[in-house]
PALUM-894844 format. One line per field, with one value per residue: residue in one letter; x, y, z of N, C-alpha, C, O in turn. Coordinates in Angstrom, 2 decimals. Layout:
BEGIN
residu = [A  ...]
n_u = [X  ...]
n_v = [Y  ...]
n_w = [Z  ...]
ca_u = [X  ...]
ca_v = [Y  ...]
ca_w = [Z  ...]
c_u = [X  ...]
c_v = [Y  ...]
c_w = [Z  ...]
o_u = [X  ...]
o_v = [Y  ...]
o_w = [Z  ...]
end
This chain:
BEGIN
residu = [X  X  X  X  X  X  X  X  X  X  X  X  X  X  X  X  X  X  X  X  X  X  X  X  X  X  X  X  X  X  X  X  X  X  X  X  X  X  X  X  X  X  X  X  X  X  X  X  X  X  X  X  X  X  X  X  X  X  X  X  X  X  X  X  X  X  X  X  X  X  X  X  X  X  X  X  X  X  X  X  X  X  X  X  X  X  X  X  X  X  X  X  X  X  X  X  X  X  X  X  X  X  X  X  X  X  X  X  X  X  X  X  X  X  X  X  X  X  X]
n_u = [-174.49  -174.23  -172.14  -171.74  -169.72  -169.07  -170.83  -172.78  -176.18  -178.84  -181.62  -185.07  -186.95  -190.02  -188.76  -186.26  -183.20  -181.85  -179.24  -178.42  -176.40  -174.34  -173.12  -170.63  -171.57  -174.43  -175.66  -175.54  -176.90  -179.35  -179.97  -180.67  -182.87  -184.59  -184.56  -183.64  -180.72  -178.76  -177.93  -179.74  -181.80  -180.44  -181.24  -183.97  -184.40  -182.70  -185.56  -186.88  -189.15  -188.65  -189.63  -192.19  -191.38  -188.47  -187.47  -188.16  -186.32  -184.11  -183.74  -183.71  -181.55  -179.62  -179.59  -178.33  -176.13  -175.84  -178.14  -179.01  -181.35  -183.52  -185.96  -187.33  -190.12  -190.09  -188.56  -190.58  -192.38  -191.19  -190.73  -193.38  -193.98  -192.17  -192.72  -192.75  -191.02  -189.05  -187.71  -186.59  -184.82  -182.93  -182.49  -181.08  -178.63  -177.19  -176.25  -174.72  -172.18  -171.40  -171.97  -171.15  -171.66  -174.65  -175.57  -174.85  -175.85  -178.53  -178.92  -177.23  -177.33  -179.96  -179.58  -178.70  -175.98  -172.29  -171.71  -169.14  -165.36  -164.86  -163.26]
n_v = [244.42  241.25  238.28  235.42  233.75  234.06  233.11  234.38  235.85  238.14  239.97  241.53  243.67  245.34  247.47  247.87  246.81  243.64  241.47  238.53  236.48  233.25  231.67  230.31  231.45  231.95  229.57  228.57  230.16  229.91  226.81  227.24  228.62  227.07  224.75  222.45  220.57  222.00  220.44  218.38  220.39  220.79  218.49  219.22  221.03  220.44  218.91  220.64  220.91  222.33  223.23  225.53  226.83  226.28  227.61  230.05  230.56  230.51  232.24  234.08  234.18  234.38  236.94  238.17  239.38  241.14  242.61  243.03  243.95  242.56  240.83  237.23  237.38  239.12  238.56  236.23  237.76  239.22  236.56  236.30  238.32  238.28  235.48  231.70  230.21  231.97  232.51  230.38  229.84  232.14  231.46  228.73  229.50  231.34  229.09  227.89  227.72  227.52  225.02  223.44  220.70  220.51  220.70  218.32  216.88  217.01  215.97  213.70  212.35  211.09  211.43  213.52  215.42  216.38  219.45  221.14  221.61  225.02  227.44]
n_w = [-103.26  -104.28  -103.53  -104.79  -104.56  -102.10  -100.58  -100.45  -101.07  -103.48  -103.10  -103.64  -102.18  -102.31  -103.62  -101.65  -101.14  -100.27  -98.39  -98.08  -96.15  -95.85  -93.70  -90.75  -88.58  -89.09  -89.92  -87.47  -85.76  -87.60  -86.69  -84.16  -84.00  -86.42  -84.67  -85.46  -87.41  -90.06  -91.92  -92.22  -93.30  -95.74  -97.51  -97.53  -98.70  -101.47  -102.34  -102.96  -100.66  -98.09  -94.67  -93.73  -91.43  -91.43  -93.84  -93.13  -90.47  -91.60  -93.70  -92.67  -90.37  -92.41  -93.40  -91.42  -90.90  -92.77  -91.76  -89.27  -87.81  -88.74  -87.92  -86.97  -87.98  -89.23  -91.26  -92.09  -93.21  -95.17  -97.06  -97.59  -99.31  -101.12  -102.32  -101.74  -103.38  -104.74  -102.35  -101.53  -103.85  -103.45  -101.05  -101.67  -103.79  -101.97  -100.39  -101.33  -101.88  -99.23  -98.55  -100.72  -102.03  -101.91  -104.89  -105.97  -103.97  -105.11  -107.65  -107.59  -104.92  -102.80  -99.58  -96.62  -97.19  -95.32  -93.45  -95.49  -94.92  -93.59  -95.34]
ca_u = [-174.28  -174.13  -170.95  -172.44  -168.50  -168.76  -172.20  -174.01  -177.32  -179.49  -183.02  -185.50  -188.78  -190.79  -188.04  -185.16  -182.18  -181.54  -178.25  -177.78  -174.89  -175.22  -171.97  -170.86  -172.07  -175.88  -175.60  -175.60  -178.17  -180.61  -180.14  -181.15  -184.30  -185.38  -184.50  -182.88  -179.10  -178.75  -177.54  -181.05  -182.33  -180.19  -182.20  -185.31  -184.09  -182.82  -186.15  -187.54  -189.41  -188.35  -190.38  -192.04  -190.47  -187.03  -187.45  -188.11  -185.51  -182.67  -183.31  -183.14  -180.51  -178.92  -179.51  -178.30  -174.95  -176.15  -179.38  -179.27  -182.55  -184.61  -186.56  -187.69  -191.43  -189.79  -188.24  -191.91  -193.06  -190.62  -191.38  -194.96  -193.56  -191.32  -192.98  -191.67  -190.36  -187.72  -186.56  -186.06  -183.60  -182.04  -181.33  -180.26  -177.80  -176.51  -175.82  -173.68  -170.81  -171.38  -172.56  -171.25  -171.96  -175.73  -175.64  -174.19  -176.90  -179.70  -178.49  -177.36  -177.44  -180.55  -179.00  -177.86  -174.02  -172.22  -171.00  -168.37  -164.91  -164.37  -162.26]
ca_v = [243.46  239.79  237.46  233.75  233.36  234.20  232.44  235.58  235.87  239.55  240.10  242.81  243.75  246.48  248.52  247.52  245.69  242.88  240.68  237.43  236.04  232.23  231.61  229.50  231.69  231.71  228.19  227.82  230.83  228.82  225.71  227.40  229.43  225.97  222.94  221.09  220.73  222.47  219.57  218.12  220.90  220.99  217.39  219.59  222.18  219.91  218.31  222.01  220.63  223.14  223.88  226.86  227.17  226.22  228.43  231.32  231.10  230.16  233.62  235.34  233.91  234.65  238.04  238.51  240.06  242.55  243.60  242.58  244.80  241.98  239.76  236.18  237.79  240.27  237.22  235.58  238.81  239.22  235.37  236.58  239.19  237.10  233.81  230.61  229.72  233.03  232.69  229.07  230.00  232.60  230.51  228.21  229.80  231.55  227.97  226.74  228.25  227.46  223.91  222.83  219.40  220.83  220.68  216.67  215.68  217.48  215.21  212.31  211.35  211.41  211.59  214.84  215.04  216.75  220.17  221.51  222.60  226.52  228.13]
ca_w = [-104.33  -103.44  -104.47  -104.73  -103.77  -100.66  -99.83  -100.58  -102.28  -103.01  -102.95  -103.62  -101.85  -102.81  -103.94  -100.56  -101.88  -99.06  -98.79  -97.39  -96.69  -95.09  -92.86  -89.91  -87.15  -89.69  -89.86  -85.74  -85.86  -88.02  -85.77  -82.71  -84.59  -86.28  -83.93  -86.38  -87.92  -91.47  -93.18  -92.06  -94.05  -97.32  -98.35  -97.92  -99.95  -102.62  -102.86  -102.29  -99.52  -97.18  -94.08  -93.33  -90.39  -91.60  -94.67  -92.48  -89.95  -92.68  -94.58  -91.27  -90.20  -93.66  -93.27  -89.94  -91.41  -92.95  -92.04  -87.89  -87.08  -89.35  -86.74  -87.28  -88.31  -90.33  -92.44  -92.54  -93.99  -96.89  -98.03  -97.85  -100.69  -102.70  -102.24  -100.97  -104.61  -104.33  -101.05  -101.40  -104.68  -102.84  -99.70  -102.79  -104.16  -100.72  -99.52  -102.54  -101.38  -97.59  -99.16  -102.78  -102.00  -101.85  -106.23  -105.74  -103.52  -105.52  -108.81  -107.21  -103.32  -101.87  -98.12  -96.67  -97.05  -93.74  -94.00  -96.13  -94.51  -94.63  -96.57]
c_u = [-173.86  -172.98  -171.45  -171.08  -168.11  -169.92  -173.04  -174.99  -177.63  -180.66  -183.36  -186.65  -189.06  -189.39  -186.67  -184.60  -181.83  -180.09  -178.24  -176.62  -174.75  -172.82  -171.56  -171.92  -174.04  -176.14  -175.87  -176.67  -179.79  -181.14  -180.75  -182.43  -185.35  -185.56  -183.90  -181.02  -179.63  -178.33  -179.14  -181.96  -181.68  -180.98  -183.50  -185.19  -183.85  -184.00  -187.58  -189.46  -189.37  -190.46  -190.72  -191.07  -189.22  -186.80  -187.12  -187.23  -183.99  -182.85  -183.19  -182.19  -179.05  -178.90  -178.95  -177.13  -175.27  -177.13  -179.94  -180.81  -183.85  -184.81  -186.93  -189.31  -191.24  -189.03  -189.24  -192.47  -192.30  -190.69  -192.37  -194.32  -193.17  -191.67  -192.20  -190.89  -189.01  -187.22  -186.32  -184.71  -183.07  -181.28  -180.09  -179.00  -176.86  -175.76  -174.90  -172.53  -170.36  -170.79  -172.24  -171.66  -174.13  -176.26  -175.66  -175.44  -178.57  -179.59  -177.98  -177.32  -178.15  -180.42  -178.27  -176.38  -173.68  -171.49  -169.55  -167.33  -164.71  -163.51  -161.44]
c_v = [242.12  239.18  236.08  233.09  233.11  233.83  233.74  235.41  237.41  239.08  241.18  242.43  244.97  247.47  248.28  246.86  245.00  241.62  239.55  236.86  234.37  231.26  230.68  229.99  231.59  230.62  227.91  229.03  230.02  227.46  226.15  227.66  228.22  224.60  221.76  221.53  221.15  221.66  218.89  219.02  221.18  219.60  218.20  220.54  221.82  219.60  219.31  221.36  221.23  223.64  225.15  227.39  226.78  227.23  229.75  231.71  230.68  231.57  234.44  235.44  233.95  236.38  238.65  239.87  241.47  243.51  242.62  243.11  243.56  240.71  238.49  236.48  238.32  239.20  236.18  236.48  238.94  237.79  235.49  237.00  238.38  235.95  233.02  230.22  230.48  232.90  231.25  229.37  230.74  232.33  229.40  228.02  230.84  229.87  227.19  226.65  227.39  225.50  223.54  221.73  219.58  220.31  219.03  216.33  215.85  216.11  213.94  211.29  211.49  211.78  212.69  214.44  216.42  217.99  220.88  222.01  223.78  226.58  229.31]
c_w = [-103.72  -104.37  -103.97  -104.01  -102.49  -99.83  -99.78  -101.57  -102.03  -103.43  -103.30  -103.32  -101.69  -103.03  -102.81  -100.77  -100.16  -99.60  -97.74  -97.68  -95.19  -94.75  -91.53  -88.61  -88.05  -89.88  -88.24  -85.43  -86.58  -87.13  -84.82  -83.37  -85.14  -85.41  -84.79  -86.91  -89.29  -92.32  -92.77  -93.34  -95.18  -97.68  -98.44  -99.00  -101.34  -103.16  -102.84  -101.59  -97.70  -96.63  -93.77  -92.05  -90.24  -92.74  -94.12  -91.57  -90.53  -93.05  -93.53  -90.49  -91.06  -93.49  -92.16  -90.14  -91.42  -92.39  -90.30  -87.38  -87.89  -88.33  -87.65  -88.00  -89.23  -91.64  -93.12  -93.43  -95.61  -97.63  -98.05  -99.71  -101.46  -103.16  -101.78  -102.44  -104.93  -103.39  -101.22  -102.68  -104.28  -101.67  -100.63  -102.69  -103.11  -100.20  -100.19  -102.32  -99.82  -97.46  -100.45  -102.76  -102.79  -103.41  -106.18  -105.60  -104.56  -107.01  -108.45  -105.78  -102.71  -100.25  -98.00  -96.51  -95.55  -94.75  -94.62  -95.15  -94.94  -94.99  -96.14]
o_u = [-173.17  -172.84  -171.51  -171.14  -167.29  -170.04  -173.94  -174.78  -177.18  -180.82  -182.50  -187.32  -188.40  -189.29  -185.71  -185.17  -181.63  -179.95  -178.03  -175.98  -175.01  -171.92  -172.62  -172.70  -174.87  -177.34  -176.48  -177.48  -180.88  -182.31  -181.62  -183.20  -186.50  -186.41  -183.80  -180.38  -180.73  -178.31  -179.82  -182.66  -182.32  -181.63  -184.21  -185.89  -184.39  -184.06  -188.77  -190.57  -189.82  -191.52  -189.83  -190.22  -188.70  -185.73  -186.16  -187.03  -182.96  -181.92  -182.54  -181.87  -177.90  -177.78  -179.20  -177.24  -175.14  -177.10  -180.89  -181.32  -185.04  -183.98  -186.86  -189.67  -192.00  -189.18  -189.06  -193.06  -192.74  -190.71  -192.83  -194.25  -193.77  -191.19  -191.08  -189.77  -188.01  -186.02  -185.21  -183.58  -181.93  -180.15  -178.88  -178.31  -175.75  -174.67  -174.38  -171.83  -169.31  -169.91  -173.13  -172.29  -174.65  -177.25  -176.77  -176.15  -179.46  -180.57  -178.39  -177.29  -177.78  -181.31  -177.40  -175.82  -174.53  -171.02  -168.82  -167.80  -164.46  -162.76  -160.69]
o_v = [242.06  239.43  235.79  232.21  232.38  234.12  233.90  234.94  238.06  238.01  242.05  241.48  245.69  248.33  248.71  245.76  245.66  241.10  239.82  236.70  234.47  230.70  230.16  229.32  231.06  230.57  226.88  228.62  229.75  227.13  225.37  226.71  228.13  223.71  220.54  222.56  220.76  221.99  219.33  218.44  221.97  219.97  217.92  220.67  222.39  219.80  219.01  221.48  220.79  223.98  225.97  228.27  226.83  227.83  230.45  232.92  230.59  232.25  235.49  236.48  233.70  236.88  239.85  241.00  242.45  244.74  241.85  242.48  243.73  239.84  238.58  235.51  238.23  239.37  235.51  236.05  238.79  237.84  234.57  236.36  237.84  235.39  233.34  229.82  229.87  233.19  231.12  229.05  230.41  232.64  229.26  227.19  231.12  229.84  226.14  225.65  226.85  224.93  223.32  221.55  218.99  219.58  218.55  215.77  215.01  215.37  213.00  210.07  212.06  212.48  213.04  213.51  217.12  217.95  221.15  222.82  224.03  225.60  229.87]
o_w = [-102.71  -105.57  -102.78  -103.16  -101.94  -98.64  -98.97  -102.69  -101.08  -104.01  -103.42  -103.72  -100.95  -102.15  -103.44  -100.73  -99.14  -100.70  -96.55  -98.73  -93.99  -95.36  -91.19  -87.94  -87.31  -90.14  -87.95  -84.60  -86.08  -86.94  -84.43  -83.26  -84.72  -85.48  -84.66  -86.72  -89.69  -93.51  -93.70  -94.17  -95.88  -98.66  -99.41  -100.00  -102.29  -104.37  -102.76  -102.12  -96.64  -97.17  -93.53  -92.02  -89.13  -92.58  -94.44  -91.47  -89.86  -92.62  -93.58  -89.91  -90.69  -93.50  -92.03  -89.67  -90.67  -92.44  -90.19  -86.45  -87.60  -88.05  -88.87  -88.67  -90.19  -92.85  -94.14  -94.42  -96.75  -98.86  -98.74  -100.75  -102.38  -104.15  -101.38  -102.15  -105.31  -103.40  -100.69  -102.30  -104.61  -101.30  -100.45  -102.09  -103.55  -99.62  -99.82  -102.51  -99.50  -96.82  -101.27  -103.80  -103.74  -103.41  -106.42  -106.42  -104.65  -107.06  -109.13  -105.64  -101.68  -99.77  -98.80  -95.93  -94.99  -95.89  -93.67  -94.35  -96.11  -95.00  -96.95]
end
């Protein structure tokens, strides 16, 4: 079960409940997997603009938590399943928490804002 509280989102593909949960160390996991900083990629996300290849190693890097045996291919494959339109609202709403600002910029600051301290 996912708590949006805690930067978690859930998923389902073909029947396999999946949890992301999008954190500092998945935040410096995504960076290495795409080449870019993650506040780079919340403006794409707001303007769901997200690259494939930031799409794909954000939910895998979201998943890392729970579900460590899921490869960077194996994260291309389940946005096959769900589409890019689901995994982009489940990176979403995983990142709100991580990211509240994320809501702000989507409604009024085009420019990525820097990340949130934790909690």
């Amino acid at each position: 079960m996912s708590n949006q509280f805690r930067g978690e989102a859930s998923f389902e593909v073909e029947g396999k409940a999946f949890r992301v949960r999008f954190s500092w160390n998945a935040a410096a996991e995504y960076e290495e997997a795409a080449g870019k900083h993650l506040s780079d990629a919340l403006f794409d996300i707001a303007r769901e603009k997200l690259s494939a290849r930031s799409l794909r190693a954000m939910l895998w890097a979201g998943l890392q938590e729970h579900h460590a045996d899921v490869t960077v291919k194996d994260a291309g494959r389940l946005i096959d399943k769900m589409g890019r339109k689901e995994a982009q609202r489940v990176m979403g709403v995983a990142l709100r928490y991580f990211f509240p600002e994320l809501e702000i910029a989507q409604e009024k600051d085009p420019d990525p804002l820097p990340p949130a301290a934790s909690a």
